[in-house]
C-alpha positions in Angstrom: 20.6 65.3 63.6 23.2 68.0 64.4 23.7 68.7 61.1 20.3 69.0 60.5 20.3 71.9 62.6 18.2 70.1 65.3 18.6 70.6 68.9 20.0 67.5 71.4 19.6 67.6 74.8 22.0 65.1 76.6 21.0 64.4 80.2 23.9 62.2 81.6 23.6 60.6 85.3 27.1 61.7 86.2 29.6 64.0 84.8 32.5 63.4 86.6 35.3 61.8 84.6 35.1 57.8 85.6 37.3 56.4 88.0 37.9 53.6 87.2 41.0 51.1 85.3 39.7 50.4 81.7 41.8 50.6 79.1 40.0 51.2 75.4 41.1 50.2 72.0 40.1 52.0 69.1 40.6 50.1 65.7 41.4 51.7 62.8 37.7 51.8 61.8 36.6 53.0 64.7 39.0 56.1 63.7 37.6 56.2 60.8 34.2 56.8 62.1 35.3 59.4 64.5 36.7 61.3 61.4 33.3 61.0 59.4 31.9 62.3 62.9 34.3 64.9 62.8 35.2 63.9 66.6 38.9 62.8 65.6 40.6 65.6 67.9 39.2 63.4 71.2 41.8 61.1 70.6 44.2 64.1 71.1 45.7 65.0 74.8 44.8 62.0 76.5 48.3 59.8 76.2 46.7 57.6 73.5 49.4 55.1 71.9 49.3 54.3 68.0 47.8 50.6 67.5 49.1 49.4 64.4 47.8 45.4 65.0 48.1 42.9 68.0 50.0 39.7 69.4 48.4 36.7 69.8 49.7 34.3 72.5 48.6 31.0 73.5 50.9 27.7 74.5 53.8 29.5 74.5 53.7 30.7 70.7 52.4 33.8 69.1 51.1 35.5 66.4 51.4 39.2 64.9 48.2 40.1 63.4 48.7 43.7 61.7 46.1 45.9 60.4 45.5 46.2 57.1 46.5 50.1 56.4 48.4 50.2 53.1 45.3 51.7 51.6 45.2 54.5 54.5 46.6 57.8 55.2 50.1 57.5 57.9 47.3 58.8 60.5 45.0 56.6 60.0 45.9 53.5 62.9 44.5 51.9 65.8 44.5 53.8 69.8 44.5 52.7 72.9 44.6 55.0 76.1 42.3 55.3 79.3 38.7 55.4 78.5 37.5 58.0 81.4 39.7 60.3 79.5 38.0 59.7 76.1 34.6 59.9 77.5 35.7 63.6 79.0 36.9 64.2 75.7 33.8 63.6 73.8 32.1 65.0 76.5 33.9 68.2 75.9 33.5 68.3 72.2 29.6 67.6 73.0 29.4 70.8 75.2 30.7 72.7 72.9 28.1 72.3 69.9 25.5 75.2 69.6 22.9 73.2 69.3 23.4 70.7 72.2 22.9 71.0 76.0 24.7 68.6 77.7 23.8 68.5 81.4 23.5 66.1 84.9 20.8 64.3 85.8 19.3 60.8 86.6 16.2 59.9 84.6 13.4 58.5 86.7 10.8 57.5 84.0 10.0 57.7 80.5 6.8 59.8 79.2 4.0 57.8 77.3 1.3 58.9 75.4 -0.6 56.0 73.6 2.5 53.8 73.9 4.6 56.1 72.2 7.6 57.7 74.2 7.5 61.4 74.0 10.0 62.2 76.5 11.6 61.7 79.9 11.1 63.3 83.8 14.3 63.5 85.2 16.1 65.1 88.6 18.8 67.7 87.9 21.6 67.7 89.9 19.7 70.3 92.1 17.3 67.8 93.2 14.7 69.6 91.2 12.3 67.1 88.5 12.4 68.5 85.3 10.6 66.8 82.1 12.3 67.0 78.6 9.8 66.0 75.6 11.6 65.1 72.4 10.7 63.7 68.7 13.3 61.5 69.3 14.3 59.8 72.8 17.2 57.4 73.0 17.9 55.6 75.8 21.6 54.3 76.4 21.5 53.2 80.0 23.5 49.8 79.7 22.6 46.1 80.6 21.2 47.3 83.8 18.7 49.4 82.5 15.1 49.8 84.7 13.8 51.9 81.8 13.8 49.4 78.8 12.4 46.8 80.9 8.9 49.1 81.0 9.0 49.5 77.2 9.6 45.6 76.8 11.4 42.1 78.2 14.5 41.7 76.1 16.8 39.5 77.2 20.2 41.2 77.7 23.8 39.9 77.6 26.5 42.1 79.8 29.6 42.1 78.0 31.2 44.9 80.5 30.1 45.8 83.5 30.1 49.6 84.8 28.5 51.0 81.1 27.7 54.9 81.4 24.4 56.1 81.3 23.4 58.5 78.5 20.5 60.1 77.1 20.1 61.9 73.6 16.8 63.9 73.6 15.8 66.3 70.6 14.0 68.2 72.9 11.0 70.4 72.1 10.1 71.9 75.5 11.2 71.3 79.1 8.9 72.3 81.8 10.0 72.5 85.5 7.6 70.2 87.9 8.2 70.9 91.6 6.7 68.9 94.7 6.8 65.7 92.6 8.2 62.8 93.4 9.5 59.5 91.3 
């Protein structure tokens, strides 16, 4: 979408970086993809450690299991490192995109017309309710989500607990509605 020239709006319920001990591993795919993203510089400055395969232990053996990287450039390996650092990372790169507004805010409902999602209403970190309307709404709220749950009844399976809300609008205009509550 980005390079489409289209505008994203990311409205994300909190900013701060998370406090909290998770450690991430990045496979060599996964690098690979943030190189065809063009995000492979948020893997820079936050202490991560080359990942070039893993150990396998189980009734007192164990295993090597190496990646498979003959094929790749020397840069091209596995990462791990502290995931609130990687999210401020890619938070950073976000916010720094012309064409995206990354900003704080909790949604409180989804706008329907027809059955069709047009948009959110959110609170800024102000207090104030905003709405966003957007071609495109996606809604990455995690397992605990109260907003998928009015758009159907899936039945959801929480690897991780503690996911990060995030919301990628393409927004087409945002109107400010006061004296409203959710």
């Amino acid at each position: 979408m980005l390079q489409d020239g289209r505008r994203v709006r990311v409205i994300e319920r909190d900013l701060n970086a998370p406090n909290r001990m998770a450690g991430e591993s990045l496979l060599p795919g996964g690098y690979l993809k943030l190189i065809e993203l063009g995000l492979e510089d948020c893997v820079d400055e936050i202490d991560a450690q080359q990942l070039l395969g893993y150990t396998l232990y189980k009734d007192g053996k164990e295993a090597h299991v190496s990646f498979p990287l003959e094929k790749f450039q020397s840069h091209v390996v596995g990462r791990t490192f502290h995931n609130g650092r990687f999210v401020q990372r890619l938070r950073k790169k976000v916010a720094s995109l012309h064409n995206v507004s990354l900003e704080q805010g909790t949604i409180t409902s989804l706008i329907e017309e027809n059955g069709i999602v047009k948009g959110v209403q959110y609170k800024s970190e102000s207090g104030q309710v905003l709405t966003a309307y957007a071609s495109l709404t996606i809604v990455c709220d995690g397992c605990f989500s109260n907003l998928r749950r009015s758009l159907c009844s899936p039945k959801t399976l929480m690897l991780l607990p503690g996911t990060e809300t995030l919301w990628l609008l393409h927004p087409l205009n945002t109107n400010s509605k006061s004296n409203q509550t959710s």
